[in-house]
N, C-alpha and C positions, 0 to 999 in steps of 0.2 A: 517427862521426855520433852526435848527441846523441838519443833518440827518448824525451821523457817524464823529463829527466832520468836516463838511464841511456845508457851507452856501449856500443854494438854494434860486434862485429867489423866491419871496411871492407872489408878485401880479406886472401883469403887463411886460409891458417891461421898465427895469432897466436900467441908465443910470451907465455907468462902473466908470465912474469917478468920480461919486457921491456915490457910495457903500463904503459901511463901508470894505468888506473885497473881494474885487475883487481875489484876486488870491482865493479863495476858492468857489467862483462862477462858474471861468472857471472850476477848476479841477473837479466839481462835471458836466461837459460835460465828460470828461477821466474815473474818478474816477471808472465807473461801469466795465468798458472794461479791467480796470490794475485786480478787484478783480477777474473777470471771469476767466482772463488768468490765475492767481495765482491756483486757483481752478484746471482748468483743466490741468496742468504741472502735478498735482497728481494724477490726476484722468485719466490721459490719454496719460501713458509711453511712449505707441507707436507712438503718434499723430507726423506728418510729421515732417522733422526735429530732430527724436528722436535717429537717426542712426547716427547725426552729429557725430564729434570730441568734439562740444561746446554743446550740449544738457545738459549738466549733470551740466553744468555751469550755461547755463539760467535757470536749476531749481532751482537749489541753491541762485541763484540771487532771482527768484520769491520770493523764500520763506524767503530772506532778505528784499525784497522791503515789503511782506505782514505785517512785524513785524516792517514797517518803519525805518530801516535802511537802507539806500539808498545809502550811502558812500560802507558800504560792494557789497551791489545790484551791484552800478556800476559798483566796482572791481569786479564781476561776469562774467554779461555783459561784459566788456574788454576782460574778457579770453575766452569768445568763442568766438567772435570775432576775437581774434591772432587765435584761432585754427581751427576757419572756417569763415573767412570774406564773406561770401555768406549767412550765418542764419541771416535772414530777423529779426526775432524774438529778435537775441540779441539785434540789433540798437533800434527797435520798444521800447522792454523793458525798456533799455538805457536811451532813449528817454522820456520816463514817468518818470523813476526816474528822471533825472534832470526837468523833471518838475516839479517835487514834491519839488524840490530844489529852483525850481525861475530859474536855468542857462537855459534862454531860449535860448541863442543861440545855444548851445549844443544841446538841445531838438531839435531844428528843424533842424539842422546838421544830429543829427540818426536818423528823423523820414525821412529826405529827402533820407538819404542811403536807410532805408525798401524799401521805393517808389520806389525805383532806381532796386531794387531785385525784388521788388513786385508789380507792378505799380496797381493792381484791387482788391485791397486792401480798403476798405471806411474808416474804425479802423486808418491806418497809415494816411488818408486827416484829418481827423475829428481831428485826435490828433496832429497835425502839426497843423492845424484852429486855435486849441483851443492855442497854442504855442503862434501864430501870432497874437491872442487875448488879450495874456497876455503881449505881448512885445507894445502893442498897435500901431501894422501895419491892420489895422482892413480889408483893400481891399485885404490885401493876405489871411487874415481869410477867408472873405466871402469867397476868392477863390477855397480855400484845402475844407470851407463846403460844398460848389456847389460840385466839382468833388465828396464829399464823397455820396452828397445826391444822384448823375447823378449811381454810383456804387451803392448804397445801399437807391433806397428812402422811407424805411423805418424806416431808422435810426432817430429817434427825436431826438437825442442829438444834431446833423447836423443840422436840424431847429432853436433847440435853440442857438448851438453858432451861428450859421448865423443871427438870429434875436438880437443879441447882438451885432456883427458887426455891421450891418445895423442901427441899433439904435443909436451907438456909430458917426458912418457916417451922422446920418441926416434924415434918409430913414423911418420913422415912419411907414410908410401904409406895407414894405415890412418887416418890423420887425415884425409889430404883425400880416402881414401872416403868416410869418415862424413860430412864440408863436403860433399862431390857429395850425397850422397845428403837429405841435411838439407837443400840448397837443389832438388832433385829434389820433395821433398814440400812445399815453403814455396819460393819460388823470392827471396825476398828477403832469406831470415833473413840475416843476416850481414853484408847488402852495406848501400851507402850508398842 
């Protein structure tokens, strides 16, 4: 099923290397969390971080990344970064947009700085998972999933790239835990 341009599992748990369009799989784990952020940069001037040096950069970037331009995004993200290497949010953002790109080493280069700034954070594990997913290191996947679910075990996206890992590994019976339980908390992630 097509939702926004992005391919969502249909039925089941997927094998990654058998999918017609894997990277559009993973990104629809991320994809809900880059639109939220996008949103609330506008909606919420103040929100922490907004007193930076770089604030006004990671908006600007958001509202590049929303309109799919990720090349400008980047160069956004980069400049708050030079002008406050401690906004968690710029790497995080960063981070997405080279994901969006495919440059997964990049992606998990910024998302590991966020961590580094931010360590209880679930958004920066889940979206590093989903990195390590796409670069097909599937054990460091589960890993960033685990810690994101251990901070956040409500987050289903967390079940399902962890259930994608897992699948990918061999681990059938822990893969469609994770698919139960992912669709337990969100009752249509996955499906058509």
């Amino acid at each position: 099923m097509a939702l926004g341009g992005l391919t969502i599992i249909t039925w089941g748990v997927v094998s990654l290397r058998k999918a017609k369009n894997v990277v559009s799989r993973v990104l629809f784990v991320v994809g809900v969390p880059l639109v939220l952020l996008v949103v609330l940069a506008f909606l919420l001037p103040q929100s922490p971080g907004s007193q930076s040096p770089g604030a006004t950069h990671v908006r600007r970037g958001n509202s590049y990344a929303a309109r799919g331009d990720y090349e400008k995004a980047i160069a956004q993200f980069t400049e708050a970064i030079t002008l406050d290497p401690q906004l968690d949010v710029a790497y995080y953002n960063r981070g997405n947009a080279y994901l969006k790109r495919q440059e997964l080493d990049k992606a998990i280069s910024d998302f590991t700085q966020a961590i580094k700034i931010k360590p209880h954070d679930a958004e920066y594990y889940n979206n590093r998972g989903a990195a390590h997913l796409m670069a097909e290191n599937y054990q460091m996947a589960v890993s960033d999933f685990t810690e994101a679910i251990r901070l956040d075990d409500g987050l289903a996206r967390a079940y399902l790239g962890r259930s994608m890992a897992f699948s990918e590994l061999g681990k059938t019976q822990r893969s469609e835990a994770d698919l139960a339980k992912a669709r337990q908390l969100e009752p249509n992630i996955g499906k058509e």
